[in-house]
C-alpha positions as CSV (number, residue, x, y, z in Angstrom):
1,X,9.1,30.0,39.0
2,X,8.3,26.6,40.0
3,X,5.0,26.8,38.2
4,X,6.4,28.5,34.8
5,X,8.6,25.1,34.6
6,X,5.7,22.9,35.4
7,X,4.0,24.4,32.9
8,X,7.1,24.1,30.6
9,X,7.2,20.1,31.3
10,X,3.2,19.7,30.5
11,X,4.1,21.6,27.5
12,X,6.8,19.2,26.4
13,X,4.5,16.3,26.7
14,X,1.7,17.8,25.0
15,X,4.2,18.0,22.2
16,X,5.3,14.8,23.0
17,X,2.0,13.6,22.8
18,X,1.1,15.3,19.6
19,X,4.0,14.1,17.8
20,X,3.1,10.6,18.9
21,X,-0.1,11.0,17.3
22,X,1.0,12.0,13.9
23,X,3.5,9.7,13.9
24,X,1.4,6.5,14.6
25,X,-1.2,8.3,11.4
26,X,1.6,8.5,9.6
27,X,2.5,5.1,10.2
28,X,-1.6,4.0,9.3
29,X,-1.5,5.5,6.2
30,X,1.8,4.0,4.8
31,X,0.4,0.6,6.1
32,X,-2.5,1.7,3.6
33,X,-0.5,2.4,0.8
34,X,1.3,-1.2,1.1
35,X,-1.9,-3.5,2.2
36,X,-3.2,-1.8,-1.3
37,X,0.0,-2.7,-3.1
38,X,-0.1,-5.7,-2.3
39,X,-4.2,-6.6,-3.3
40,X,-3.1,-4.6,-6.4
41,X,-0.6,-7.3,-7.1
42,X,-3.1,-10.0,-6.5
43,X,-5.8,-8.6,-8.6
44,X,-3.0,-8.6,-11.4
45,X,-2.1,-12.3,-10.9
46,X,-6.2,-13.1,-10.8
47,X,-5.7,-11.3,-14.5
48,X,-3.0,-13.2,-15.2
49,X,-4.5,-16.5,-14.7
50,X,-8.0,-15.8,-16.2
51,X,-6.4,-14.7,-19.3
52,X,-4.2,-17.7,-19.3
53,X,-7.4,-20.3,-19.1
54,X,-10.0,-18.4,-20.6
55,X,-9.4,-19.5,-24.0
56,X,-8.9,-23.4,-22.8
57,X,-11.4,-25.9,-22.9
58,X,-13.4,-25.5,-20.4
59,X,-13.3,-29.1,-19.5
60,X,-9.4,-29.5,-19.4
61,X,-8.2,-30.4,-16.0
62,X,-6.4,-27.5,-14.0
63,X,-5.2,-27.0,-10.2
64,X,-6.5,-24.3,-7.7
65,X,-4.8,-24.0,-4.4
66,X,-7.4,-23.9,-1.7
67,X,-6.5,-23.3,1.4
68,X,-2.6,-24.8,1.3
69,X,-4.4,-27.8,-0.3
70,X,-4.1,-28.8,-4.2
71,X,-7.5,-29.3,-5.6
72,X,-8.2,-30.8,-8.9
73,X,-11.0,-29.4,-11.0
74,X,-11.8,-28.6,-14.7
75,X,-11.6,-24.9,-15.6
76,X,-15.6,-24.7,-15.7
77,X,-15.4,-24.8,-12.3
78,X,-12.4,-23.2,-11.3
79,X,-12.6,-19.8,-13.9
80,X,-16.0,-18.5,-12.2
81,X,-14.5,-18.9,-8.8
82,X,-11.0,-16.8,-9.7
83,X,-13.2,-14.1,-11.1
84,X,-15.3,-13.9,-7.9
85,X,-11.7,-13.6,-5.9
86,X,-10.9,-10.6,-8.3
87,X,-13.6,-8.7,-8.1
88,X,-13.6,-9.0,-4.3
89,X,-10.0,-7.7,-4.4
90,X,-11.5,-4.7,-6.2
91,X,-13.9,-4.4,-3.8
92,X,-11.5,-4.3,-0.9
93,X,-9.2,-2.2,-2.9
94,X,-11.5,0.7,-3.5
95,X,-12.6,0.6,0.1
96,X,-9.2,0.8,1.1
97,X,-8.5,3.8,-1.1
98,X,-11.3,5.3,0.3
99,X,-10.0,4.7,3.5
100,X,-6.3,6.4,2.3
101,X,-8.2,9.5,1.7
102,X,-10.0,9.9,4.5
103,X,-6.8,9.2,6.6
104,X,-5.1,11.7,4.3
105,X,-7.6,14.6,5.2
106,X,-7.2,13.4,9.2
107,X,-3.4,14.0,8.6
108,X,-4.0,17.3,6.7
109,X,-6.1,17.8,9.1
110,X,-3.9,17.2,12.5
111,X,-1.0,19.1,10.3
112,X,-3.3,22.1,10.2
113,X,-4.6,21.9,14.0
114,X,-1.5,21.6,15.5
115,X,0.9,23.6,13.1
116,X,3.3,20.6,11.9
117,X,5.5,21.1,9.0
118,X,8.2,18.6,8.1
119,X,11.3,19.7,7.9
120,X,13.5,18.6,4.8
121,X,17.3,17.3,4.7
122,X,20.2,19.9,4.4
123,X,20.8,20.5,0.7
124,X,23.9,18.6,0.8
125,X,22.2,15.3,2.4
126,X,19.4,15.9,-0.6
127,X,21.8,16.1,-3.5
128,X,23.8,12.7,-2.4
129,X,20.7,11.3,-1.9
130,X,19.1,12.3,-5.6
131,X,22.6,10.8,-7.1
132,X,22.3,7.7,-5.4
133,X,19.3,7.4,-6.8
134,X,19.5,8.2,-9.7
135,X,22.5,5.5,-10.3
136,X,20.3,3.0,-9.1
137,X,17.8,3.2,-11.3
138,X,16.8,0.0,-14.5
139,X,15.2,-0.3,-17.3
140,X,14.1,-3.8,-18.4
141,X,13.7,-3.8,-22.5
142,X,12.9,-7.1,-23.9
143,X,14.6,-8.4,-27.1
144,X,14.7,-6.4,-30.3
145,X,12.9,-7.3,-33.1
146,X,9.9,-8.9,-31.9
Protein backbone atom coordinates (compact mmCIF):
# COMPACT_ATOMS: atom_id res chain seq x y z
CA UNK A 1 0.00 0.00 0.00
CA UNK A 2 2.47 2.49 1.01
CA UNK A 3 4.25 2.13 -2.23
CA UNK A 4 1.03 2.18 -4.63
CA UNK A 5 0.50 5.90 -2.96
CA UNK A 6 4.07 6.79 -3.41
CA UNK A 7 3.79 5.97 -6.64
CA UNK A 8 0.47 7.91 -6.92
CA UNK A 9 2.24 11.22 -5.51
CA UNK A 10 5.38 10.91 -8.15
CA UNK A 11 2.59 10.55 -10.53
CA UNK A 12 0.85 13.79 -9.53
CA UNK A 13 4.00 15.62 -9.97
CA UNK A 14 5.00 14.25 -13.13
CA UNK A 15 1.70 15.71 -14.17
CA UNK A 16 2.43 18.57 -12.34
CA UNK A 17 5.50 18.94 -14.03
CA UNK A 18 4.16 18.35 -17.48
CA UNK A 19 1.49 20.80 -17.16
CA UNK A 20 4.09 23.27 -16.06
CA UNK A 21 5.87 22.74 -19.09
CA UNK A 22 3.16 23.32 -21.61
CA UNK A 23 2.01 26.05 -19.77
CA UNK A 24 5.31 28.17 -19.71
CA UNK A 25 5.43 27.05 -24.06
CA UNK A 26 2.26 28.25 -24.13
CA UNK A 27 3.10 31.29 -22.47
CA UNK A 28 6.53 31.62 -25.14
CA UNK A 29 4.51 31.43 -28.02
CA UNK A 30 1.82 34.15 -27.12
CA UNK A 31 4.91 36.36 -26.08
CA UNK A 32 5.79 35.53 -29.90
CA UNK A 33 2.71 36.46 -31.31
CA UNK A 34 2.78 40.02 -29.43
CA UNK A 35 6.75 40.81 -29.76
CA UNK A 36 5.64 40.26 -33.63
CA UNK A 37 2.67 42.53 -33.32
CA UNK A 38 4.29 44.93 -32.15
CA UNK A 39 7.52 45.06 -34.92
CA UNK A 40 4.56 44.69 -37.29
CA UNK A 41 3.34 48.05 -36.07
CA UNK A 42 6.63 49.63 -36.32
CA UNK A 43 7.40 48.39 -39.76
CA UNK A 44 4.01 50.18 -40.58
CA UNK A 45 4.97 53.49 -38.98
CA UNK A 46 8.60 53.19 -40.88
CA UNK A 47 5.88 53.08 -44.02
CA UNK A 48 4.18 55.74 -42.86
CA UNK A 49 6.92 58.11 -42.57
CA UNK A 50 8.86 57.16 -45.77
CA UNK A 51 5.80 57.68 -47.75
CA UNK A 52 5.22 60.94 -45.98
CA UNK A 53 8.97 62.40 -46.96
CA UNK A 54 9.69 60.54 -50.01
CA UNK A 55 8.15 62.96 -52.23
CA UNK A 56 9.86 66.10 -50.29
CA UNK A 57 12.82 67.84 -51.17
CA UNK A 58 15.36 66.07 -50.27
CA UNK A 59 17.09 68.90 -48.71
CA UNK A 60 14.15 70.21 -46.51
CA UNK A 61 15.02 70.08 -42.88
CA UNK A 62 13.19 67.16 -40.92
CA UNK A 63 13.65 65.68 -37.23
CA UNK A 64 14.66 62.01 -36.30
CA UNK A 65 14.52 60.91 -32.75
CA UNK A 66 17.78 59.15 -31.89
CA UNK A 67 18.08 57.75 -29.01
CA UNK A 68 15.57 60.09 -26.75
CA UNK A 69 17.43 62.89 -28.46
CA UNK A 70 15.99 65.32 -31.32
CA UNK A 71 18.32 65.44 -34.15
CA UNK A 72 18.12 67.80 -36.94
CA UNK A 73 18.93 66.65 -40.45
CA UNK A 74 17.74 67.08 -44.08
CA UNK A 75 15.73 64.11 -45.44
CA UNK A 76 18.81 62.98 -47.75
CA UNK A 77 20.17 61.90 -44.73
CA UNK A 78 17.47 60.81 -42.65
CA UNK A 79 15.17 58.75 -45.55
CA UNK A 80 18.13 56.07 -46.17
CA UNK A 81 18.53 55.51 -42.57
CA UNK A 82 14.49 54.87 -41.85
CA UNK A 83 14.57 52.46 -44.69
CA UNK A 84 17.56 50.48 -43.15
CA UNK A 85 15.33 50.45 -39.65
CA UNK A 86 12.45 48.87 -41.82
CA UNK A 87 14.02 46.41 -43.42
CA UNK A 88 15.74 45.30 -40.27
CA UNK A 89 12.25 45.03 -38.67
CA UNK A 90 11.53 42.66 -41.57
CA UNK A 91 14.29 40.90 -40.87
CA UNK A 92 13.63 40.32 -37.22
CA UNK A 93 10.01 39.76 -38.02
CA UNK A 94 10.49 36.79 -40.34
CA UNK A 95 12.94 35.29 -37.97
CA UNK A 96 10.51 35.64 -35.40
CA UNK A 97 7.83 33.91 -37.42
CA UNK A 98 10.10 31.35 -38.03
CA UNK A 99 10.60 31.02 -34.55
CA UNK A 100 6.44 30.81 -33.93
CA UNK A 101 6.44 27.83 -36.01
CA UNK A 102 8.94 25.96 -34.69
CA UNK A 103 7.49 26.69 -31.20
CA UNK A 104 4.13 25.73 -32.68
CA UNK A 105 5.34 22.10 -33.83
CA UNK A 106 7.24 21.86 -30.06
CA UNK A 107 3.68 22.46 -28.64
CA UNK A 108 1.98 20.04 -31.18
CA UNK A 109 4.59 18.16 -30.43
CA UNK A 110 4.46 18.01 -26.30
CA UNK A 111 0.36 17.83 -26.98
CA UNK A 112 1.02 14.65 -28.89
CA UNK A 113 3.75 13.09 -26.40
CA UNK A 114 1.98 13.56 -23.37
CA UNK A 115 -1.74 13.22 -24.50
CA UNK A 116 -3.01 16.99 -23.68
CA UNK A 117 -6.20 18.14 -25.01
CA UNK A 118 -7.81 21.36 -23.81
CA UNK A 119 -10.80 21.23 -22.57
CA UNK A 120 -13.55 23.93 -23.80
CA UNK A 121 -16.07 26.12 -21.64
CA UNK A 122 -19.60 24.61 -20.79
CA UNK A 123 -21.94 25.64 -23.68
CA UNK A 124 -23.65 28.00 -21.64
CA UNK A 125 -20.25 29.99 -20.52
CA UNK A 126 -19.47 29.86 -24.61
CA UNK A 127 -22.78 31.38 -25.75
CA UNK A 128 -22.57 34.45 -23.13
CA UNK A 129 -19.25 34.76 -24.03
CA UNK A 130 -19.96 34.84 -28.17
CA UNK A 131 -22.81 37.55 -27.29
CA UNK A 132 -20.58 39.64 -25.47
CA UNK A 133 -18.61 39.70 -28.12
CA UNK A 134 -20.39 40.16 -30.56
CA UNK A 135 -21.89 43.50 -28.94
CA UNK A 136 -18.68 44.78 -28.63
CA UNK A 137 -17.67 44.76 -31.85
CA UNK A 138 -16.91 48.54 -34.34
CA UNK A 139 -16.65 49.50 -37.44
CA UNK A 140 -14.83 52.70 -38.28
CA UNK A 141 -16.27 54.12 -41.84
CA UNK A 142 -14.90 57.39 -42.80
CA UNK A 143 -17.11 60.21 -44.33
CA UNK A 144 -19.31 59.65 -47.32
CA UNK A 145 -18.70 61.04 -50.38
CA UNK A 146 -15.10 61.21 -50.69
Amino acid sequence: MASKAGSDGKEAINEQVIANTYANMRTEMNQLYTKITELEMEVSEHSLVIGTIEPLDPSRRCYRMIGGVLVERTINEVLPAVKRNKEGLEEVIARMHEALERKKKEITEFELKYKIRIRKADNDAGEEGGKKEGTAQGVLVGPAGQ
